[in-house]
TORTI-62655 format. One line per field, with one value per residue: residue number from 1; residue in one letter; x negated, y negated, z negated of N, C-alpha, C in turn. Coordinates in Angstrom, 1 decimal, m for minus. Each point is the difference from the previous one (the first is absolute). Layout:
resi <- [NUM	...]
resn <- [A	...]
n_east <- [X	...]
n_north <- [Y	...]
n_up <- [Z	...]
ca_east <- [X	...]
ca_north <- [Y	...]
ca_up <- [Z	...]
c_east <- [X	...]
c_north <- [Y	...]
c_up <- [Z	...]
END
This chain:
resi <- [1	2	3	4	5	6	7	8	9	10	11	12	13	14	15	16	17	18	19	20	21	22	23	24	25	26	27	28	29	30	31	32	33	34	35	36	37	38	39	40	41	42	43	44	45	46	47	48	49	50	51	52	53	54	55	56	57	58	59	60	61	62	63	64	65	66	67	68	69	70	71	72	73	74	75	76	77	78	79	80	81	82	83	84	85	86	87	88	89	90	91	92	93	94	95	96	97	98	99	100	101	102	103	104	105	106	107	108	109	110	111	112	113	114	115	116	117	118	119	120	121	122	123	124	125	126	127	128	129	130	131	132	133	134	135	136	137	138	139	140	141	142	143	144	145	146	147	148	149	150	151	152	153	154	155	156	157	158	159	160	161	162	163	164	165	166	167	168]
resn <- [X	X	X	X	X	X	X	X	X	X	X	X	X	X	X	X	X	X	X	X	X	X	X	X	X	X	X	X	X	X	X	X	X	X	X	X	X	X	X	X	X	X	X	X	X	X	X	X	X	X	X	X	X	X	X	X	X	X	X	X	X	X	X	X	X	X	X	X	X	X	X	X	X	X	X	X	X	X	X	X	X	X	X	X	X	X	X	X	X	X	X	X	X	X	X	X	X	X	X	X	X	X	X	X	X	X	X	X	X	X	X	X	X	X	X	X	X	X	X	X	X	X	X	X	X	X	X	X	X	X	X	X	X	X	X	X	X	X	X	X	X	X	X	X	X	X	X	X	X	X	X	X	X	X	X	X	X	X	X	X	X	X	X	X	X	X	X	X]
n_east <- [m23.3	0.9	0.4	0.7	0.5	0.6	m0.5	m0.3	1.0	m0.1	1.6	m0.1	1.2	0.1	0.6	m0.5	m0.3	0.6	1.2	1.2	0.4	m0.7	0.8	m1.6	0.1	0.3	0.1	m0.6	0.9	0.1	0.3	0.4	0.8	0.1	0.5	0.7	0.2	0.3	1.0	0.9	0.5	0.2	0.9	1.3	0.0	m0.3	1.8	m0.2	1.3	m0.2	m0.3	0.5	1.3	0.0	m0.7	1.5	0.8	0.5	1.4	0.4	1.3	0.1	0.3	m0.4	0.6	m0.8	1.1	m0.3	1.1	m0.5	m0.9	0.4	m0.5	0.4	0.5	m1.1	0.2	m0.4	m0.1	0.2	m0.5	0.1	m0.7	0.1	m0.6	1.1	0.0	m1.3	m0.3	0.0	0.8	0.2	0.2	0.8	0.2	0.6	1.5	m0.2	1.3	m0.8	0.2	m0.3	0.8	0.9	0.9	0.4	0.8	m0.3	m1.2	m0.1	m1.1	0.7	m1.1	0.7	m1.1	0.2	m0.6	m0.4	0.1	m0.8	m1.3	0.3	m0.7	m0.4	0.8	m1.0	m1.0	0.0	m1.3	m1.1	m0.5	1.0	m0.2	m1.5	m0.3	0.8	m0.8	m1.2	0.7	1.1	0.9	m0.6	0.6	0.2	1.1	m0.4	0.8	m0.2	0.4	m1.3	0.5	1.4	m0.6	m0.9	0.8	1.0	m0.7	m0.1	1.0	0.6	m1.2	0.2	1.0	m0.8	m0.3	1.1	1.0	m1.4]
n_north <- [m6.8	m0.8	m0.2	1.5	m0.9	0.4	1.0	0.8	0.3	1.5	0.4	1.6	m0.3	1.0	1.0	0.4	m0.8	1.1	m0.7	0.6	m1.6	0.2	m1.0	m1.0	0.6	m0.6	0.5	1.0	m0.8	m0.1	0.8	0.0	m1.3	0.6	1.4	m0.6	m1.2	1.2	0.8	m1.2	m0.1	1.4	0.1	m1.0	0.4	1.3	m0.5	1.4	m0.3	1.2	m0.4	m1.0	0.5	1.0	m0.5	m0.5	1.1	m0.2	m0.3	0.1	m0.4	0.9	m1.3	m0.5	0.3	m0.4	0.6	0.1	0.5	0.0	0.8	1.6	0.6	0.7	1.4	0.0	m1.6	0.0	m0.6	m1.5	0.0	m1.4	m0.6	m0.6	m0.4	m0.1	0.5	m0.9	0.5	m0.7	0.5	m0.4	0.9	m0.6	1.3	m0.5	1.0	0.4	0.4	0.1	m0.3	1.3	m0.6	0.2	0.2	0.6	m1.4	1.1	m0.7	m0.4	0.3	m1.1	0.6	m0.1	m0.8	0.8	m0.7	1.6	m0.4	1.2	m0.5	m1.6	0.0	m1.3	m1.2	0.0	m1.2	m0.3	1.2	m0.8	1.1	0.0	m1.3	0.6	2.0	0.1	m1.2	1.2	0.3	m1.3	m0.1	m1.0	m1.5	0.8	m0.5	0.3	0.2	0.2	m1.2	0.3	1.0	0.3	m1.4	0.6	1.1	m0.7	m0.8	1.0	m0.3	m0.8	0.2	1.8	m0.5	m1.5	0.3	0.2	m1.5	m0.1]
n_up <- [m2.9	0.4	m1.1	0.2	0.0	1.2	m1.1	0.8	0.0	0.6	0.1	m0.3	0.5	m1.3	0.5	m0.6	0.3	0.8	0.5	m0.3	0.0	m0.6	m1.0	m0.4	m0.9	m0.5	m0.8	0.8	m0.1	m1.4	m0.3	1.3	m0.4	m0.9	0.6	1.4	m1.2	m0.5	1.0	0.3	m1.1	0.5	0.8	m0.3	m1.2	0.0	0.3	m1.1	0.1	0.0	1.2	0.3	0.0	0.9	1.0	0.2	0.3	1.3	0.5	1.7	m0.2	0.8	0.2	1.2	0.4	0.9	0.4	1.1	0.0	1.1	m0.1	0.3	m1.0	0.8	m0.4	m0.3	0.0	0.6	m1.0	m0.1	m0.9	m0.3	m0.4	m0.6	m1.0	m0.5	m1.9	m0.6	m1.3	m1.1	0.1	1.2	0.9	0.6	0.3	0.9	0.3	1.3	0.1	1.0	1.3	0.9	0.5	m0.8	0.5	m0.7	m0.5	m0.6	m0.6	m0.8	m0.3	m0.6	m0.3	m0.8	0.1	m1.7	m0.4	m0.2	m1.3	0.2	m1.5	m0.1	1.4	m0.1	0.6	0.9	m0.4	1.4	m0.4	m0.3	m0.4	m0.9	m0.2	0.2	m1.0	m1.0	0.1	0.0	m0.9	m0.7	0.8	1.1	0.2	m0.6	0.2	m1.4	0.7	m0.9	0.7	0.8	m1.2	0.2	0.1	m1.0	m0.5	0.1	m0.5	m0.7	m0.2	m0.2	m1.0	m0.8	m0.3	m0.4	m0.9	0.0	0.0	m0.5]
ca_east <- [1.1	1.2	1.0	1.2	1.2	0.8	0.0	1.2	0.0	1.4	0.3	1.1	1.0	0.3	1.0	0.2	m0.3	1.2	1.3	0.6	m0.6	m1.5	m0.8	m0.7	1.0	0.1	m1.0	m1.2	m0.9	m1.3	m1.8	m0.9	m0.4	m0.4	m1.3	m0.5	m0.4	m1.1	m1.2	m0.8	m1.3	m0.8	m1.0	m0.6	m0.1	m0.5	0.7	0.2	0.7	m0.7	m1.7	0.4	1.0	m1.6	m1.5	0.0	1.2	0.3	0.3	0.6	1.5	1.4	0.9	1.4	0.3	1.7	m0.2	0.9	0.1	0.0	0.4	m0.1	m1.6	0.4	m1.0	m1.0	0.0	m1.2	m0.1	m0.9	m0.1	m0.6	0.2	m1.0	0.2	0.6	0.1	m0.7	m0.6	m1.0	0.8	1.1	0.3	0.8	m0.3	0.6	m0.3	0.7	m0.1	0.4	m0.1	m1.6	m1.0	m0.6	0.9	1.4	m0.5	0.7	0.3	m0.9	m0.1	m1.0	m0.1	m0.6	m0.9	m0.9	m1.5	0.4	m1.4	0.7	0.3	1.5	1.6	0.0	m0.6	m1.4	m0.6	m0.7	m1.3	m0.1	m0.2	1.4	0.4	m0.8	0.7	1.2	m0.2	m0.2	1.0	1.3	0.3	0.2	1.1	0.8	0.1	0.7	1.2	0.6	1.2	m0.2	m0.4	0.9	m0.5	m1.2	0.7	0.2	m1.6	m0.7	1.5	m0.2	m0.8	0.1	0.9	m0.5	m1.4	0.4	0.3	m1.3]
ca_north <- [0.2	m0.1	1.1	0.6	m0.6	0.7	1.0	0.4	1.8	m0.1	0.7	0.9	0.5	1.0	0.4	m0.2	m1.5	m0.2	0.3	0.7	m0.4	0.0	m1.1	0.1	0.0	m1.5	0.3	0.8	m1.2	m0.6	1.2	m0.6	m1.5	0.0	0.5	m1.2	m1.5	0.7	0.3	m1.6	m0.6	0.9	m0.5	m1.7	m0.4	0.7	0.0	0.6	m0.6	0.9	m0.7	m1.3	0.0	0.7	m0.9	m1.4	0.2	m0.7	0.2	m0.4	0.7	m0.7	m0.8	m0.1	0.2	m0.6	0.5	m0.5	0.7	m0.6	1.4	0.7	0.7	0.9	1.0	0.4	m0.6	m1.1	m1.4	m1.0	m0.7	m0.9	m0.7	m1.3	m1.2	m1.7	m1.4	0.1	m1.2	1.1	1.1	0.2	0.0	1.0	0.8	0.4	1.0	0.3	1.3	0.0	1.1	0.6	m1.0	m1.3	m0.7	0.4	0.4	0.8	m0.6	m1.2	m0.3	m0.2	0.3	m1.2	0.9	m0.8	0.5	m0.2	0.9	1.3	0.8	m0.8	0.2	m1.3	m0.3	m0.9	m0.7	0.7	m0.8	m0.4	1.1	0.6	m1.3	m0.4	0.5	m0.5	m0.9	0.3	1.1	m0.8	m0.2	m1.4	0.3	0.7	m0.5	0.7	m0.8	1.3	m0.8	m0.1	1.3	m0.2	m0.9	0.9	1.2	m0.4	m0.1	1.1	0.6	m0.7	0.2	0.9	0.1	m0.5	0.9	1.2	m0.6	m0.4]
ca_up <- [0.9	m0.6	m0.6	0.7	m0.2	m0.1	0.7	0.2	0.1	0.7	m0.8	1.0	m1.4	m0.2	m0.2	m1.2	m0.1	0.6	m0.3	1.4	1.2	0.3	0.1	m0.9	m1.0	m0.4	m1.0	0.5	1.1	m1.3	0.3	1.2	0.1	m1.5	0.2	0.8	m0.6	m0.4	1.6	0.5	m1.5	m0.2	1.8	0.2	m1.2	m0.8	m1.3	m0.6	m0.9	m1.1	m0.7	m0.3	m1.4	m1.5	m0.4	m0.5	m0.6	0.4	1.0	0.4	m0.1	0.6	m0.8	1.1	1.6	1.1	1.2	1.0	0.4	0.9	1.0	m0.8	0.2	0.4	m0.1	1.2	0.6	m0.5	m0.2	m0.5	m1.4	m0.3	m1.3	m0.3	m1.0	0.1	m1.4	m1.0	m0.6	m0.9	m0.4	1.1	1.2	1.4	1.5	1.5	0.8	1.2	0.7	1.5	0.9	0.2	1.1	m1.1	0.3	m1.1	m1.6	m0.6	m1.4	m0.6	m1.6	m0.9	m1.8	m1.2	m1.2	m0.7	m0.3	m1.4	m0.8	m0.1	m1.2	m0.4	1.2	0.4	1.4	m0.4	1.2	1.0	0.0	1.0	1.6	1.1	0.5	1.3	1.3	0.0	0.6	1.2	0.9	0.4	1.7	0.0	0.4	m0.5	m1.1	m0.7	m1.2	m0.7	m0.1	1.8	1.2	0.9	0.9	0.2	1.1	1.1	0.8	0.6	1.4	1.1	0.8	0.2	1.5	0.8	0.6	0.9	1.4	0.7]
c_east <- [1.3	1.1	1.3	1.2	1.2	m0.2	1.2	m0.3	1.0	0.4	1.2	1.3	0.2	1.2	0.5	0.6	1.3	1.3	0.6	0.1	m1.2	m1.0	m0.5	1.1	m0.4	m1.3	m1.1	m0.7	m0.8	m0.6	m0.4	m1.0	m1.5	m1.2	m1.0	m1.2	m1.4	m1.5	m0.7	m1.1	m1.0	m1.1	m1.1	m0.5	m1.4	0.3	0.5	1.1	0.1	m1.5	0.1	0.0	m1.3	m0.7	0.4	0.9	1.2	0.7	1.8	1.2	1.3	1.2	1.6	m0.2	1.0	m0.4	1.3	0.2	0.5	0.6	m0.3	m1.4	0.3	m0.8	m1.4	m0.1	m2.0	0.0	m1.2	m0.2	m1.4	0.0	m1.1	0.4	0.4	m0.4	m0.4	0.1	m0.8	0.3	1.2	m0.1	0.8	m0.5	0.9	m0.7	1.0	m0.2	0.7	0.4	m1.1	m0.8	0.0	1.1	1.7	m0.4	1.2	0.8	m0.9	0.0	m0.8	m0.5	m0.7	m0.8	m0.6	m1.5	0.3	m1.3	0.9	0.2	1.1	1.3	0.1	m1.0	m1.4	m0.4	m0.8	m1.7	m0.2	m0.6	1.3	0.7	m0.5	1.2	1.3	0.2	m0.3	1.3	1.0	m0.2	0.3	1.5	1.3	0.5	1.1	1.0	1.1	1.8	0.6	0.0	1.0	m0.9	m1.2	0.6	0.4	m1.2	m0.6	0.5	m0.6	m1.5	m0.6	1.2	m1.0	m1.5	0.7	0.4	m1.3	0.0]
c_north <- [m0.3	1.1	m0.5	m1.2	1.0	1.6	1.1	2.0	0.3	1.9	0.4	m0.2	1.5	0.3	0.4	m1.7	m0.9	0.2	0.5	m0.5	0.4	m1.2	0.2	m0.7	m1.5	0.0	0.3	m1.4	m0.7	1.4	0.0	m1.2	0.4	0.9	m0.4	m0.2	0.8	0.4	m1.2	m0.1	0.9	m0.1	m0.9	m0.8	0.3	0.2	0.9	m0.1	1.1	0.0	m1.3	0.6	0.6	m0.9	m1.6	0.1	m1.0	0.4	m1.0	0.6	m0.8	m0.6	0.2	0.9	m0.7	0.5	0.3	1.6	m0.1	0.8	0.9	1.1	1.6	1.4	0.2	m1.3	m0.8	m1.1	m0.4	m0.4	m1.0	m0.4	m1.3	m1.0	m1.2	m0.8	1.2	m1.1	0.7	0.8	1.3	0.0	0.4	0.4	0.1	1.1	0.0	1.3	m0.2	1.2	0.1	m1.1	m1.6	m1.1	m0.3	m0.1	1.1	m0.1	m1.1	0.0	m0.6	0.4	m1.2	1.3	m1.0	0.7	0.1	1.2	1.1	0.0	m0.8	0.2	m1.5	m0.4	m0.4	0.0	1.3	m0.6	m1.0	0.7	0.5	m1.7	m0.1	0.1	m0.5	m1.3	0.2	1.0	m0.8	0.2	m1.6	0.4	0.3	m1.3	0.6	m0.6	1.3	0.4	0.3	1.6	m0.2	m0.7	0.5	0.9	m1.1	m0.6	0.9	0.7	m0.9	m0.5	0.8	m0.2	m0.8	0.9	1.4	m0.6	m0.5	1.3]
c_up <- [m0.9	0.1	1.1	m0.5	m0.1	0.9	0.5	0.2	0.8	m1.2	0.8	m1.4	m0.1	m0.1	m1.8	m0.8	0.7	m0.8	0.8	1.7	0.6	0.0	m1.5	m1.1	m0.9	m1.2	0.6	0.9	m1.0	0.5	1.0	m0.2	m1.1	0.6	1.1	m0.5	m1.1	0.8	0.1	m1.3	0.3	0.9	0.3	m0.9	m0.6	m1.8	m0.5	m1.2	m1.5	m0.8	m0.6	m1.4	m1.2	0.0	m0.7	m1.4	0.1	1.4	0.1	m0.5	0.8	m0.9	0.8	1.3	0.7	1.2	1.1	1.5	1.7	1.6	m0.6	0.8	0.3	m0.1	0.9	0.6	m0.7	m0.3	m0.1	m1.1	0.0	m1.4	m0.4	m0.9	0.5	m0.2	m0.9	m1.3	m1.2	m0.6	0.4	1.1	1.0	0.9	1.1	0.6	0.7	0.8	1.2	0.7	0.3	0.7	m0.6	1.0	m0.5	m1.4	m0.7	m1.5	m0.7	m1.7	m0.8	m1.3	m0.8	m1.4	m0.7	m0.4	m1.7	m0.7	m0.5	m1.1	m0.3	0.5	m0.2	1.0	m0.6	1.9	1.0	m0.3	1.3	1.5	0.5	0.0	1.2	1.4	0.4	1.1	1.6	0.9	m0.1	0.9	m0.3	1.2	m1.1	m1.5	m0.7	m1.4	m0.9	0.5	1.4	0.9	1.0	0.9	0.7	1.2	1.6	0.3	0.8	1.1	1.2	0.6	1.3	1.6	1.0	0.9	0.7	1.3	0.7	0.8]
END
Protein backbone atom coordinates (compact mmCIF):
# COMPACT_ATOMS: atom_id res chain seq x y z
CA UNK A 1 0.00 0.00 0.00
CA UNK A 2 1.40 3.43 -0.77
CA UNK A 3 2.37 5.82 1.77
CA UNK A 4 0.06 8.93 2.77
CA UNK A 5 1.48 11.93 0.48
CA UNK A 6 0.02 14.54 2.35
CA UNK A 7 -1.52 13.68 5.60
CA UNK A 8 -3.58 15.74 7.50
CA UNK A 9 -5.08 16.28 11.33
CA UNK A 10 -7.52 18.56 12.52
CA UNK A 11 -6.53 20.72 15.96
CA UNK A 12 -8.76 22.90 18.37
CA UNK A 13 -6.53 26.38 19.16
CA UNK A 14 -6.01 26.78 23.05
CA UNK A 15 -6.65 29.57 24.72
CA UNK A 16 -3.36 29.64 26.34
CA UNK A 17 -1.66 29.77 22.59
CA UNK A 18 -3.60 32.86 22.12
CA UNK A 19 -2.94 36.73 22.25
CA UNK A 20 -5.28 39.08 23.57
CA UNK A 21 -7.32 39.13 20.29
CA UNK A 22 -7.82 35.67 20.70
CA UNK A 23 -6.11 34.81 17.74
CA UNK A 24 -3.21 31.98 17.79
CA UNK A 25 -0.31 34.06 18.60
CA UNK A 26 2.47 34.19 15.72
CA UNK A 27 5.06 31.95 17.22
CA UNK A 28 2.68 29.01 18.55
CA UNK A 29 1.81 28.40 14.76
CA UNK A 30 5.70 26.45 14.42
CA UNK A 31 4.26 24.21 17.40
CA UNK A 32 1.03 23.34 15.84
CA UNK A 33 2.64 22.95 12.13
CA UNK A 34 5.72 21.03 13.95
CA UNK A 35 3.60 18.98 16.20
CA UNK A 36 1.06 18.33 13.10
CA UNK A 37 4.01 16.90 10.97
CA UNK A 38 5.18 14.62 14.01
CA UNK A 39 1.51 12.96 14.40
CA UNK A 40 1.70 12.48 10.34
CA UNK A 41 5.74 10.50 10.58
CA UNK A 42 4.24 8.82 13.43
CA UNK A 43 0.96 7.78 11.90
CA UNK A 44 1.77 7.49 8.40
CA UNK A 45 5.23 6.80 8.53
CA UNK A 46 5.89 4.49 11.12
CA UNK A 47 8.67 7.29 11.71
CA UNK A 48 9.96 7.65 15.07
CA UNK A 49 12.17 10.76 14.79
CA UNK A 50 13.72 9.78 18.61
CA UNK A 51 14.30 6.28 17.52
CA UNK A 52 15.90 7.46 14.21
CA UNK A 53 18.32 9.67 16.21
CA UNK A 54 19.37 6.60 18.76
CA UNK A 55 19.47 3.80 16.33
CA UNK A 56 21.44 5.82 13.29
CA UNK A 57 22.68 8.57 15.30
CA UNK A 58 21.49 10.75 13.01
CA UNK A 59 18.61 13.21 12.57
CA UNK A 60 16.91 16.05 10.75
CA UNK A 61 17.47 19.95 12.06
CA UNK A 62 15.55 22.89 10.90
CA UNK A 63 17.75 25.27 8.83
CA UNK A 64 14.94 28.00 7.65
CA UNK A 65 11.38 28.65 8.08
CA UNK A 66 9.31 30.68 5.74
CA UNK A 67 6.11 31.19 6.51
CA UNK A 68 3.08 33.18 5.63
CA UNK A 69 0.52 34.46 7.84
CA UNK A 70 -2.77 34.61 6.04
CA UNK A 71 -6.04 34.67 8.22
CA UNK A 72 -5.91 34.51 11.66
CA UNK A 73 -6.66 30.90 13.77
CA UNK A 74 -8.97 31.93 16.45
CA UNK A 75 -9.49 30.50 20.20
CA UNK A 76 -11.40 27.03 20.22
CA UNK A 77 -11.60 27.26 16.47
CA UNK A 78 -10.47 23.75 14.73
CA UNK A 79 -8.15 23.65 12.13
CA UNK A 80 -6.74 21.80 9.52
CA UNK A 81 -3.10 20.92 9.43
CA UNK A 82 -1.62 19.16 6.27
CA UNK A 83 1.80 18.68 5.53
CA UNK A 84 4.01 16.72 2.78
CA UNK A 85 7.45 16.81 1.13
CA UNK A 86 8.29 18.98 -1.67
CA UNK A 87 12.07 18.63 -2.33
CA UNK A 88 14.33 16.24 -1.31
CA UNK A 89 17.95 15.41 -2.17
CA UNK A 90 20.68 13.54 -0.35
CA UNK A 91 20.91 15.30 2.35
CA UNK A 92 17.98 17.79 2.67
CA UNK A 93 14.67 18.28 2.67
CA UNK A 94 11.54 20.73 2.67
CA UNK A 95 8.32 20.08 4.24
CA UNK A 96 4.95 22.20 3.31
CA UNK A 97 2.45 22.60 5.92
CA UNK A 98 -0.77 24.19 5.67
CA UNK A 99 -3.20 25.11 8.10
CA UNK A 100 -6.76 25.50 7.04
CA UNK A 101 -10.07 25.97 8.11
CA UNK A 102 -11.95 22.90 9.53
CA UNK A 103 -13.47 22.03 6.28
CA UNK A 104 -10.31 22.46 4.38
CA UNK A 105 -11.54 25.38 2.42
CA UNK A 106 -9.48 28.79 3.85
CA UNK A 107 -5.86 28.68 3.82
CA UNK A 108 -4.80 30.13 7.33
CA UNK A 109 -1.02 30.01 6.93
CA UNK A 110 1.68 28.22 4.93
CA UNK A 111 5.10 26.97 5.91
CA UNK A 112 7.90 25.88 4.65
CA UNK A 113 10.73 24.04 6.81
CA UNK A 114 14.12 23.50 5.20
CA UNK A 115 16.12 20.60 7.14
CA UNK A 116 19.33 19.26 6.97
CA UNK A 117 20.25 15.62 7.68
CA UNK A 118 22.98 15.81 10.11
CA UNK A 119 25.19 13.15 12.37
CA UNK A 120 24.47 13.77 16.00
CA UNK A 121 28.09 12.89 17.36
CA UNK A 122 29.76 15.91 14.61
CA UNK A 123 26.67 18.18 14.16
CA UNK A 124 27.72 17.97 10.24
CA UNK A 125 25.41 17.30 7.52
CA UNK A 126 25.84 13.53 6.17
CA UNK A 127 23.78 11.65 3.53
CA UNK A 128 20.01 10.17 4.07
CA UNK A 129 20.75 5.84 3.99
CA UNK A 130 19.44 4.57 1.19
CA UNK A 131 16.04 3.23 3.16
CA UNK A 132 15.01 6.92 4.17
CA UNK A 133 16.00 7.95 0.03
CA UNK A 134 13.33 5.14 -0.83
CA UNK A 135 11.04 6.74 1.30
CA UNK A 136 11.87 10.01 0.72
CA UNK A 137 11.06 9.42 -3.09
CA UNK A 138 7.85 7.66 -2.30
CA UNK A 139 6.38 10.66 -0.11
CA UNK A 140 7.64 14.11 -2.64
CA UNK A 141 4.42 15.19 -3.74
CA UNK A 142 4.73 15.22 -7.77
CA UNK A 143 3.27 18.47 -9.00
CA UNK A 144 4.91 20.68 -6.50
CA UNK A 145 7.85 22.42 -7.99
CA UNK A 146 10.11 23.70 -5.55
CA UNK A 147 12.35 26.71 -6.04
CA UNK A 148 13.91 28.11 -2.64
CA UNK A 149 13.36 31.51 -4.32
CA UNK A 150 9.41 30.70 -5.07
CA UNK A 151 7.42 30.67 -1.61
CA UNK A 152 5.44 34.06 -2.12
CA UNK A 153 4.47 32.13 -5.65
CA UNK A 154 3.91 28.77 -3.78
CA UNK A 155 1.30 30.85 -1.16
CA UNK A 156 -0.69 32.56 -3.98
CA UNK A 157 -0.83 29.13 -5.74
CA UNK A 158 -2.42 27.65 -3.08
CA UNK A 159 -4.89 30.59 -2.68
CA UNK A 160 -6.27 30.51 -5.60
CA UNK A 161 -6.59 27.04 -5.95
CA UNK A 162 -8.29 26.64 -2.80
CA UNK A 163 -10.73 29.84 -4.09
CA UNK A 164 -11.34 27.66 -7.28
CA UNK A 165 -12.57 24.43 -5.52
CA UNK A 166 -14.83 26.56 -3.16
CA UNK A 167 -16.60 28.37 -6.44
CA UNK A 168 -17.28 24.45 -7.84
Amino acid sequence: MPLLRTPETTHRIHFQDCDMMGHLNNARYLDYFLNAREEHTTQHYALNLGALTRELGTSWVITKHHISYLRPANHGEIVLVRSQLIHYDNSNLVVEMQMLSEDGQRLKALLWSEMAFVSVKSGTRTEHPDDLMDMLEELDVPGIEYDPDGFDDRVKRVRKQLKQLRQE
